[in-house]
VEXFIVEX-706390 format. One record per residue (C-alpha): residue number from 1; residue in one letter; y, x, z. Coordinates in steps of 0.25 Angstrom, whole numbers, plus 5000, padded with zeros to 4 digits. Example, Ala and Ser with C-alpha at 12.3 -4.5 7.8 and 13.67 -1.06 7.14 Angstrom:
BEGIN
     k   r      v      u      w
     1   A   4982   5049   5031
     2   S   4996   5055   5029
END
This chain:
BEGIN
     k   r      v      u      w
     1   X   5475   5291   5443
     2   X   5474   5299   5456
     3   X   5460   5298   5463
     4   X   5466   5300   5475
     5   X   5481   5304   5478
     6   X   5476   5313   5491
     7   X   5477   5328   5484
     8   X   5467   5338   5484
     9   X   5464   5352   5491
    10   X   5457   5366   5482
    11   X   5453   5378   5489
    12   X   5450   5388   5478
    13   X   5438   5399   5482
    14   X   5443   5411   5476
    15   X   5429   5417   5478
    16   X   5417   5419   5468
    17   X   5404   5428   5469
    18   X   5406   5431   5455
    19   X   5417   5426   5445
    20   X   5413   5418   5433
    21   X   5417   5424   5420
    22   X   5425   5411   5412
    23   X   5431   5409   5428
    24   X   5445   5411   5429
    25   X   5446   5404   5444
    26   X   5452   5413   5453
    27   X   5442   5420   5462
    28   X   5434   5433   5467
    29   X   5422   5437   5470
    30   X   5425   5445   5483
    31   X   5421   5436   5495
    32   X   5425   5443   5506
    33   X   5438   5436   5508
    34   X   5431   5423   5509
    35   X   5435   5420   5524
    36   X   5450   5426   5521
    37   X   5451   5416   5510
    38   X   5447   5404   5518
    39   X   5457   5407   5528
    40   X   5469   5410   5519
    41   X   5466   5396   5513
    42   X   5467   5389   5527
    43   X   5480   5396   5527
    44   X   5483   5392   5515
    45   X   5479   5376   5518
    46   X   5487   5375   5530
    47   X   5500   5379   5521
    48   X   5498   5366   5515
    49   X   5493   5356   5527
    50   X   5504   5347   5527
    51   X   5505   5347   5513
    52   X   5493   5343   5508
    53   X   5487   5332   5522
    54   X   5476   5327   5516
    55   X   5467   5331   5505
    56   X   5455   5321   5499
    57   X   5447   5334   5489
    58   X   5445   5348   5494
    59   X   5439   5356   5483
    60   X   5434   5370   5485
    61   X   5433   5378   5473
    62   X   5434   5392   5467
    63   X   5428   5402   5465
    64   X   5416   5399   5472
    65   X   5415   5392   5484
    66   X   5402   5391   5490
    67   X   5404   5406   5490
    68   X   5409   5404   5505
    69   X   5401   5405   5516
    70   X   5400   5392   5524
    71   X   5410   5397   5537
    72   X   5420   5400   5524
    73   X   5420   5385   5518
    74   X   5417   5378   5532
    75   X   5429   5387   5534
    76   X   5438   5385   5525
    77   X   5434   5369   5523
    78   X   5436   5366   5540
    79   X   5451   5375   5539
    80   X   5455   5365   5528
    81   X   5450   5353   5535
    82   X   5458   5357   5546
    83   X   5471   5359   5538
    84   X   5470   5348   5529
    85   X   5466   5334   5531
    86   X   5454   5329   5520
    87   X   5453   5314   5516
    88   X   5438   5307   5521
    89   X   5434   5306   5507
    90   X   5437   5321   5503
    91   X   5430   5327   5491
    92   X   5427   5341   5496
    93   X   5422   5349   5484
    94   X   5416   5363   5485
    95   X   5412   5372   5471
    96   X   5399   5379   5472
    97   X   5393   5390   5463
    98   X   5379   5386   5462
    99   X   5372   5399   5468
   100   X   5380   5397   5481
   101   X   5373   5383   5481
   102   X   5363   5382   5493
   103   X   5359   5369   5500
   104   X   5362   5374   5512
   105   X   5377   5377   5507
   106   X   5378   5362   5501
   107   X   5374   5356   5515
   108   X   5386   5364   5523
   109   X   5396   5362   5512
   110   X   5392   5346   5512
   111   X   5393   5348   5529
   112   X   5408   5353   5526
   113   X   5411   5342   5518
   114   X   5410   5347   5504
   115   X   5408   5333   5497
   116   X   5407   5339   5482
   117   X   5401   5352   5475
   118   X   5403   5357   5463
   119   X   5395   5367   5458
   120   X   5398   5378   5447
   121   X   5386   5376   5437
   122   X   5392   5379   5425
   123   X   5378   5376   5417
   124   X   5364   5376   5419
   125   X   5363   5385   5407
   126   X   5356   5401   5412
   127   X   5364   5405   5401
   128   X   5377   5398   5403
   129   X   5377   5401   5417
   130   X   5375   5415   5415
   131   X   5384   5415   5403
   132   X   5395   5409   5413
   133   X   5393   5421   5424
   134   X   5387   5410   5435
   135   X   5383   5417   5447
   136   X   5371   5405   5446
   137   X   5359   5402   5438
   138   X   5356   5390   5429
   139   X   5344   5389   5439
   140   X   5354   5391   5452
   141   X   5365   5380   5445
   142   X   5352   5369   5445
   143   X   5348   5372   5459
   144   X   5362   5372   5465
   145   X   5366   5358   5459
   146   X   5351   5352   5463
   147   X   5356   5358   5478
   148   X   5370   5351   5476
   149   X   5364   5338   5472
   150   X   5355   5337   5483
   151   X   5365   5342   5492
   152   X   5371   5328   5495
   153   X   5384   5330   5487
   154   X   5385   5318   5478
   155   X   5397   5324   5473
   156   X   5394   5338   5465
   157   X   5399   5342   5454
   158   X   5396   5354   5445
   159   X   5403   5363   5435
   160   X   5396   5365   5421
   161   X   5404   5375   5408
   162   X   5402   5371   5395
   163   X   5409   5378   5381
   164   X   5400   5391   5384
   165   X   5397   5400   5371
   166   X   5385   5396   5364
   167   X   5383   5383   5374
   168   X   5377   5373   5366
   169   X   5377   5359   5369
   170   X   5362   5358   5373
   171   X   5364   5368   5384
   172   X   5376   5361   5390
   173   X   5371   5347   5389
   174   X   5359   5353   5395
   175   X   5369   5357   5407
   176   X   5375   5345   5408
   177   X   5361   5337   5409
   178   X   5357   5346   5421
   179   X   5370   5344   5428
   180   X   5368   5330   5426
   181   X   5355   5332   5433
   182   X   5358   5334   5444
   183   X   5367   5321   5445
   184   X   5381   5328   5448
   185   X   5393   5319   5453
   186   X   5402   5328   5444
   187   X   5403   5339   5432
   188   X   5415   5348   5428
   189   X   5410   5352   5413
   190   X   5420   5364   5410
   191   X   5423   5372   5396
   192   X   5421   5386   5397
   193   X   5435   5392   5394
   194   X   5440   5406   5395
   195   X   5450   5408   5407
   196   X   5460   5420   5411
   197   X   5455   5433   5412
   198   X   5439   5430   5415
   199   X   5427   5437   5408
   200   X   5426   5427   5400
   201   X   5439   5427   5394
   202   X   5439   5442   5392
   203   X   5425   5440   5384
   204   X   5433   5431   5376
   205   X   5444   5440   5371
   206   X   5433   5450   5367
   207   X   5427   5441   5361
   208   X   5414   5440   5368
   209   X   5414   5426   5371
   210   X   5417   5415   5362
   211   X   5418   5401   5368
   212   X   5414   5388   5358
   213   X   5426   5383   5350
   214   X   5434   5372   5354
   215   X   5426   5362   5346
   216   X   5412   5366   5353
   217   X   5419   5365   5367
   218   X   5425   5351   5364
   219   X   5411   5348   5358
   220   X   5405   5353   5371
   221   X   5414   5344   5378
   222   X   5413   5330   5373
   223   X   5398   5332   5374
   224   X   5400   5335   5388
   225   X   5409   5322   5391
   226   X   5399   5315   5382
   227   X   5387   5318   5390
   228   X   5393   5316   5404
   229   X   5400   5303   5402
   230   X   5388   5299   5394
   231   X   5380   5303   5409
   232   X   5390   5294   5416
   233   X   5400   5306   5421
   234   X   5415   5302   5420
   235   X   5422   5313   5410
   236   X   5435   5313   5420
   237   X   5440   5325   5416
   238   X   5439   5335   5405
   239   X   5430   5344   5413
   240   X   5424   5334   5423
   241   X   5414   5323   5424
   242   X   5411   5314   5436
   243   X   5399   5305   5438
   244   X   5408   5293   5444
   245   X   5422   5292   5449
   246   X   5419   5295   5462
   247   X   5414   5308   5456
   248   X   5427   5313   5451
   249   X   5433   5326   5457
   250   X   5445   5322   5464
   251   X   5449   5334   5468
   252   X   5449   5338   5456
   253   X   5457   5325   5449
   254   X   5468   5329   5459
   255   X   5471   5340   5449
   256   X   5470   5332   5438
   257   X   5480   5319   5444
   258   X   5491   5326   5450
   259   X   5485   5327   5463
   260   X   5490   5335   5474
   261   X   5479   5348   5476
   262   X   5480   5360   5485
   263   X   5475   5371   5481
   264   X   5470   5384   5493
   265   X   5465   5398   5489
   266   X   5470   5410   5479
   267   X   5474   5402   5464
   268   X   5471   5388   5468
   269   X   5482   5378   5465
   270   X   5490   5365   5471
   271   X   5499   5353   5468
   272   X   5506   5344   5473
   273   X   5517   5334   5469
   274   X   5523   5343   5456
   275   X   5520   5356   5462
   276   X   5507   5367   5457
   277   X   5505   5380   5464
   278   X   5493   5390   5464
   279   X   5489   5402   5473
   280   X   5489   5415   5470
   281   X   5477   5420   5462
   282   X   5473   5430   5472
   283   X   5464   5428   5484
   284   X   5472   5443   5491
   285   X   5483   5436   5486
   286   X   5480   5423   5493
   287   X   5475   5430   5504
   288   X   5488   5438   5507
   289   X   5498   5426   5505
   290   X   5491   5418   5515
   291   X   5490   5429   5524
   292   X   5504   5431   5525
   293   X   5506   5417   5526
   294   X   5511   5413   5512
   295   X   5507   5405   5503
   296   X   5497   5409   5491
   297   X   5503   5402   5480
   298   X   5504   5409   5468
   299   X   5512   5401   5459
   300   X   5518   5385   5460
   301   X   5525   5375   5448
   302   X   5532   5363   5449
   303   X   5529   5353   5439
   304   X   5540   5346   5432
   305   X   5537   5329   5428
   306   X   5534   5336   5413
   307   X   5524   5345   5419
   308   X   5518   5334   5428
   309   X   5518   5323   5416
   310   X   5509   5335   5407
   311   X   5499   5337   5418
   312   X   5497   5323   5420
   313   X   5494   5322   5405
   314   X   5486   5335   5404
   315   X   5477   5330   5417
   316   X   5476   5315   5409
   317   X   5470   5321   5398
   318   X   5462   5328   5406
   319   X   5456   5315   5415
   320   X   5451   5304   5414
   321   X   5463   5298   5422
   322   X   5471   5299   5409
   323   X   5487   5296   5410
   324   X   5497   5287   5409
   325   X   5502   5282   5394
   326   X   5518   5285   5400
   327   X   5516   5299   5400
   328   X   5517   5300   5388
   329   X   5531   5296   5385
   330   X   5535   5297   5370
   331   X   5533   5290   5357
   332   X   5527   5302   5350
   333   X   5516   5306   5360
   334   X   5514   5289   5362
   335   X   5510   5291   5347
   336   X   5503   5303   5350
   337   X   5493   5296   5361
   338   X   5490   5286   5349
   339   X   5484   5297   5340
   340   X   5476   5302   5352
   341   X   5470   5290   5354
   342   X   5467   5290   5339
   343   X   5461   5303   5340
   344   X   5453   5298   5350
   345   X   5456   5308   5359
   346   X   5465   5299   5371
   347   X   5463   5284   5375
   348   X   5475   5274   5380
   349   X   5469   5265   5391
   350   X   5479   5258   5402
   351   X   5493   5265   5400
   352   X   5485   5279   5401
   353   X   5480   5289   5391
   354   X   5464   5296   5393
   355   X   5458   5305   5387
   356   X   5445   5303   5378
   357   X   5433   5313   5379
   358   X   5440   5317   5368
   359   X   5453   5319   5372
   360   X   5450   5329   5383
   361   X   5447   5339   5373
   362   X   5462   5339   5371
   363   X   5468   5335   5384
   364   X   5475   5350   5386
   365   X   5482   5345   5373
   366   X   5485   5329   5374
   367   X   5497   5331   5383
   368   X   5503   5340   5375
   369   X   5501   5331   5362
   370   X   5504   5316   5367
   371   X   5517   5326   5374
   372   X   5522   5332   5360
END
């Protein structure tokens, strides 16, 4: 099931220009600390050196950040080289917003050894994109990925939002077939949901935004799925579509397999073995720990055999990968699997249990039901 046992590294950049108004990801949009920041993480990388030997996927995400400068991420990407060792096939996978995208800035990253973009797109809609709050234009979205594409990275992917108020399924097909344009290795399609305490969310219990109902959105989705697998894409997980295997994020399948991952920066997170922790929420906070030579974590757990047995279901609805028939233990949910299948909604193949196009519609709730 594992692509590859090797576990992975995060470095979350708390930093944005401006904050998104659906976007609950930590960050601010005061850059000044930039250059503290990349220090404290390098502080915070050597804490876990002889833990963690050797990575084979280094993600940088955020926030936003190709709103470093290029001594901060040559920086902060020759300091972790120098702490940890990374496997010669390394995936080395950098977000960019699409107004930060010049060809000059492609050419250094790919000099560093940045293997894989993806690009916050969100749609090529101008209304969408303005309704979403993107610091870019429909117009600025196209030239970026053209730039991308011609930039020598076989491997970019890009990040489109579906479920908008009063999206139709013209304009978002019409997304799609753009993104699809530009031939890209990999598309992460994501619902529009209300999160925390964002703008959005606070529109929402005033009243002043309604999202579409629950059958519009699974509507939306199996038209999505429909139309990427039908473009040769494998559907591999709820959210993510790859054009071959070799496409796949795996730094991303790490979280979803049990993996180990670490996690550097203010709220990113980590596992290994049984064990979850997290940061604080804070970049003073972060700041201040690490400058006094402790460590930044906010929170840890330790996940009993029942805990870990859940989210290995929970991530096998969720995948393409499926799980194994002996997780589920009891006559009564044996029976249960039986009326799914009927329903159309889970398939049996080889002693493991997947779920159809379908079935991801309800994956939040199959462990719980085929559990009862």
């Amino acid at each position: 099931m594992n692509r590859t046992a090797l576990p992975g590294l995060y470095v979350h950049t708390p930093f944005c220009k401006t904050k998104c108004p659906y976007c609950d990801f930590y960050s601010v949009t005061k850059t000044a600390r930039i250059g503290e920041w990349v220090g404290a993480v390098l502080r915070e990388a050597s804490r876990h050196r002889d833990a963690f030997p050797l990575f084979d996927s280094l993600y940088i995400g955020g926030g936003t950040p190709s709103v470093m400068n290029h001594d901060e991420i040559e920086g902060l990407l020759e300091g972790l080289s120098d702490i940890f060792h990374f496997d010669d096939t390394t995936e080395l996978t950098m977000e960019l917003n699409p107004d930060d995208v010049t060809k000059e800035k492609l050419a250094f990253y790919r000099s560093l050894g940045v293997n894989r973009i993806s690009l916050g797109v969100q749609s090529f809609n101008e209304q969408e994109v303005r309704f979403l709050g993107r610091r870019h234009t429909a117009r600025q979205a196209q030239a970026a990925v053209s730039l991308v594409a011609q930039g020598g990275f076989a491997e970019f992917g890009l990040d489109l939002m579906y479920g908008l108020p009063r999206q139709s399924t013209r304009t978002w097909l019409q997304t799609l077939r753009k993104a699809l344009s530009f031939g890209p290795a990999h598309l992460s399609c994501y619902q529009l949901t209300i999160e925390g305490d964002t703008p959005f969310s606070r529109l929402s219990r005033g009243g002043n935004l309604q999202l579409p109902g629950e059958a519009r959105q699974g509507a939306l989705f199996l038209e999505t799925s429909n139309y990427l697998t039908g473009a040769g894409f494998i559907h591999y997980e709820i959210s993510n579509f790859a054009r071959s295997e070799k496409t796949l994020s795996r730094h991303n399948a790490k979280y979803w397999q049990h993996t180990p991952y670490l996690g550097l920066g203010p709220a990113a997170h980590s596992f290994a073995g049984t064990k979850r922790w997290w940061n604080v929420r804070s970049l003073d906070g972060y700041l201040e720990n690490l400058d006094k030579g402790t460590a930044p974590v906010g929170g840890s757990e330790e996940l009993s055999a029942g805990q870990m047995r859940l989210e290995r279901m929970l991530f096998g609805f969720r995948t393409r990968w499926g799980l194994e028939t002996s997780e589920i233990s009891s006559e009564a949910s044996r029976a249960t699997l039986e009326g799914l299948c009927d329903s159309g909604l889970i398939e049996l193949r080889d002693k493991r249990i997947f779920s159809t196009v379908k079935g991801y519609l309800f994956a939040d709730r199959l462990p719980i039901m085929v559990s009862a």
